[in-house]
Structures are given as structure tokens and as C-alpha cells.
C-alpha positions in Angstrom: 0.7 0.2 -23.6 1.7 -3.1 -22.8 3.2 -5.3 -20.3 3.5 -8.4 -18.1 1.5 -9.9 -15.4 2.8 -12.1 -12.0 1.6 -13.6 -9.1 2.7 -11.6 -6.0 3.4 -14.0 -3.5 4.4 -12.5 0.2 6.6 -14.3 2.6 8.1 -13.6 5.7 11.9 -14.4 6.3 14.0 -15.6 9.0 17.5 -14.9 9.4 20.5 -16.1 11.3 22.2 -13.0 13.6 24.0 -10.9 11.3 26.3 -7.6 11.7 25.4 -3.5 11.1 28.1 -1.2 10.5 26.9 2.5 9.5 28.9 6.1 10.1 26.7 9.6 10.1 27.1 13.1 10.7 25.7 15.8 12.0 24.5 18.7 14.3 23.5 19.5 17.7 20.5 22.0 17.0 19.3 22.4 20.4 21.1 21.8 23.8 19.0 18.7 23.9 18.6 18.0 20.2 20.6 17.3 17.6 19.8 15.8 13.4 22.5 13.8 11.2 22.9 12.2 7.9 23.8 8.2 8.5 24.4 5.8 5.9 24.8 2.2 7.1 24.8 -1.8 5.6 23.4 -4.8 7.1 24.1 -8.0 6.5 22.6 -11.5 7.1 22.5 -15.3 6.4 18.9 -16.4 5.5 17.6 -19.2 7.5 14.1 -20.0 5.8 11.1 -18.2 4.4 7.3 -18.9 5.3 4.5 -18.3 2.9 1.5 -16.6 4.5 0.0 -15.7 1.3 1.3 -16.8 -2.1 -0.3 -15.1 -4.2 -1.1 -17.8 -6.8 2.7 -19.3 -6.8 1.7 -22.8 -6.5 -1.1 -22.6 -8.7 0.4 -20.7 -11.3 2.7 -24.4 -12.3 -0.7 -26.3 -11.6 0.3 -27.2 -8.6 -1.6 -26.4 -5.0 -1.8 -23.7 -2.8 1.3 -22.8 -0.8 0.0 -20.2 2.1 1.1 -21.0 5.4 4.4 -23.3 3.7 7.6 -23.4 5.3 10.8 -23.7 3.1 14.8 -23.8 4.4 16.8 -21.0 2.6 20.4 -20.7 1.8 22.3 -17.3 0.9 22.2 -13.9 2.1 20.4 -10.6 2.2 22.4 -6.9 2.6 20.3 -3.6 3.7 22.6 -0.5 2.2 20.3 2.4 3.7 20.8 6.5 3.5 18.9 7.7 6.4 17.9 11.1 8.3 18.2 10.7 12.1 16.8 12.8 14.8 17.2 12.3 18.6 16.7 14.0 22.1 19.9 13.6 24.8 19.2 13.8 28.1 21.9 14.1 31.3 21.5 11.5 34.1 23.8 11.1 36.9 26.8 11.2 34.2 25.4 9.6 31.5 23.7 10.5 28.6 20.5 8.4 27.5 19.3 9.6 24.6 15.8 8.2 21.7 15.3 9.1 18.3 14.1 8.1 14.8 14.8 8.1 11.1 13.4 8.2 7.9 15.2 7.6 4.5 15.5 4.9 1.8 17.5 1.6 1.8 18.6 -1.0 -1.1 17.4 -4.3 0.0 19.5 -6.9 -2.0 19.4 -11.2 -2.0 22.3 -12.9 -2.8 23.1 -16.5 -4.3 19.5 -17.6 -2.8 18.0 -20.9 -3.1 15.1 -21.9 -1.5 14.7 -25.7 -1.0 11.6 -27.7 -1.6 10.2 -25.5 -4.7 11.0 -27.8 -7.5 7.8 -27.6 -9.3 8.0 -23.9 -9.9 11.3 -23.4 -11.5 12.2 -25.5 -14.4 14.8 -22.9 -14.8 16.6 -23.0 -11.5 18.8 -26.0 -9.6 16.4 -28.4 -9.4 14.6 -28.7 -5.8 15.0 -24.8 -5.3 13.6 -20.9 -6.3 16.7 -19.6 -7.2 17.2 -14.9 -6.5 21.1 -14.1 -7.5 22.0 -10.8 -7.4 18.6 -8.9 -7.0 17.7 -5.8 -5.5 15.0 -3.5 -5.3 15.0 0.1 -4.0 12.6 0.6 -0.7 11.4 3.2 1.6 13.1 2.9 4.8 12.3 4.1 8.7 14.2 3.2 12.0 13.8 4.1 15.9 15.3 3.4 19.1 17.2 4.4 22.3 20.3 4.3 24.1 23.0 5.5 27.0 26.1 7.0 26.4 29.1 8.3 28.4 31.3 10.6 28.0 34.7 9.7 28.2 36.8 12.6 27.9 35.9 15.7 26.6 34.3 15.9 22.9 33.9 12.1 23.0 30.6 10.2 23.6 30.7 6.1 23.6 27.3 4.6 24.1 25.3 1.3 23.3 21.7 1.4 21.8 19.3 -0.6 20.0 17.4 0.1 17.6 14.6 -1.2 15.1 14.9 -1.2 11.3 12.6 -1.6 8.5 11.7 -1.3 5.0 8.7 -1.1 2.8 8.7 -4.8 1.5 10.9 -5.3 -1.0 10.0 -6.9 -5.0 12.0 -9.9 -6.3 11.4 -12.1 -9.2 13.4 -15.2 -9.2 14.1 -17.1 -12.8 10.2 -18.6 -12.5 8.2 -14.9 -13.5 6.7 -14.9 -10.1 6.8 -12.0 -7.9 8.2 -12.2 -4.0 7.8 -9.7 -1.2 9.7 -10.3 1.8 9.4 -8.9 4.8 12.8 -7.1 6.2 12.5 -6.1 9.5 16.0 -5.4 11.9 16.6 -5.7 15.6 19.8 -4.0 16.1 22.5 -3.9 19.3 25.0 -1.3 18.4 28.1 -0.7 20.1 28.6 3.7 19.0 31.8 6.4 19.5 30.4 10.2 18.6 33.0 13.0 18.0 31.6 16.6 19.1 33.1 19.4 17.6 
């Protein structure tokens, strides 16, 4: 048996504001209970990425240690997730608060990325950047949040919520060989219309 070894360098990214857009279905189980299937994609701009451990990145060039760097990033990372939602509904005065959670898997993908200020670890790349095009990596997934909605007319809910969305930290390698593990983490404000039938 053979292989390849990396360094595994982790990072923590920062995005600018981005848009969700998912659809599901489902059932009502219980008067106050109900389960769906939802499959949804994020999408957002990066901003920059900060090394808080690099696993041997900088030294694997012969070049210094990098934890605790802070690089400006350009491109853009997409979330396509398949999750299984639960939730508990409540009636108040009219409206219908409601929390629940979900579990499921999610395709974390960068696109066109290229992290300034790295030009000593990829010969390959435009020079002065770590170049990911077109990656992806397949991740466990898990969400949770709350909301209100309101009934509008008979057989139709619209509510807001928010809700927060992770993964399991995805695995990139860039043109250089080395290894990346960015943190994806979502703070969602969704605008939501449900259908009962």
C-alpha cells in the first residue's frame, strides 16, 4: 500500500453576506410536530482567511511559521446540503413560533480562489496567491434554529426564522500539495411560505 503525505493546515474564513435559497417537504406527525426532507445552496463571496494553525505550510517551502497569519481572499464558496429537519410548532395569540434541528450531508465547494500574500508556497499558481478552482469535498452537515409564522389564509404559513448552519470542516488541496481545512459555519435570516395539505 502506498500513498502521499501533506501538511494539514486549518484556517478559519470570513465571508462577505451571502444568500440561501432551499425548498423541503414533509409531514406534520404530531399536532405539534412535524419532519421534512430539505435540500438547500448557499452562496458567498470570501473576504479573507486566518491561519490559526498551519500545519507545516510555511515550513514545508522553507519558509516560517504561518499560525495566527492573516491573508485577503478573492472568489467564492457554495454549500449544496440534503438535510433531515425536525421541529415543534407552537400557537400564540395567532401566530405560530415554532424550533427545530437537522442533520444531513452538504457539498462544500471554493470557487476561482486566490489567496493574496502566499507567494512562496505556490510556484504553480498566479504568483503572490494559493490558488483552489473548482474544489469540493463532501461533509457531514447539522443545522438548528427558530422562528414565527402566521397564517395567512387557510393551508398557508409565512414566517421568518434564523437559523445556524455547519459542516464538518471541509479538505482542499490547492496546486501547492498542501492540505486546507476551512471552517464553514452559517448565520442564516430566512424569509419562508409552507403549504399544508
Amino acid at each position: 500500500m502506498g500513498g502521499a503525505s501533506y501538511p494539514l493546515a486549518r484556517e478559519r474564513t470570513s465571508f462577505d453576506d451571502g444568500y440561501y435559497i432551499g425548498t423541503a417537504t414533509g409531514r406534520q406527525v404530531a399536532d405539534h410536530v412535524r419532519f421534512e426532507g430539505e435540500y438547500s445552496c448557499r452562496h458567498n463571496d470570501l473576504e479573507r482567511f486566518s491561519l490559526h494553525d498551519d500545519g507545516g505550510l510555511g515550513a514545508a517551502p522553507g519558509g516560517a511559521d504561518l499560525s495566527g497569519a492573516r491573508f485577503d481572499s478573492r472568489g467564492s464558496m457554495d454549500a449544496f446540503a440534503v438535510m433531515a429537519n425536525g421541529y415543534f410548532d407552537f400557537d400564540l395569540l395567532g401566530f405560530k413560533p415554532y424550533f427545530g434541528s437537522g442533520l444531513g450531508y452538504a457539498n462544500v465547494k471554493m470557487n476561482d480562489t486566490r489567496t493574496l500574500g502566499l507567494q512562496s508556497l505556490n510556484a504553480l499558481a498566479p504568483a503572490d496567491s494559493i490558488g483552489l478552482s473548482d474544489v469540493s469535498d463532501d461533509v457531514f452537515a447539522y443545522q438548528f434554529g427558530a422562528g414565527v409564522g402566521y397564517q395567512i389564509r387557510p393551508g398557508i404559513v409565512a414566517s421568518v426564522d434564523y437559523r445556524y448552519f455547519g459542516t464538518q470542516d471541509p479538505q482542499f488541496k490547492p496546486v501547492t500539495g498542501e492540505l486546507l481545512r476551512p471552517e464553514y459555519n452559517d448565520y442564516d435570516l430566512g424569509l419562508n411560505v409552507r403549504f399544508d395539505f
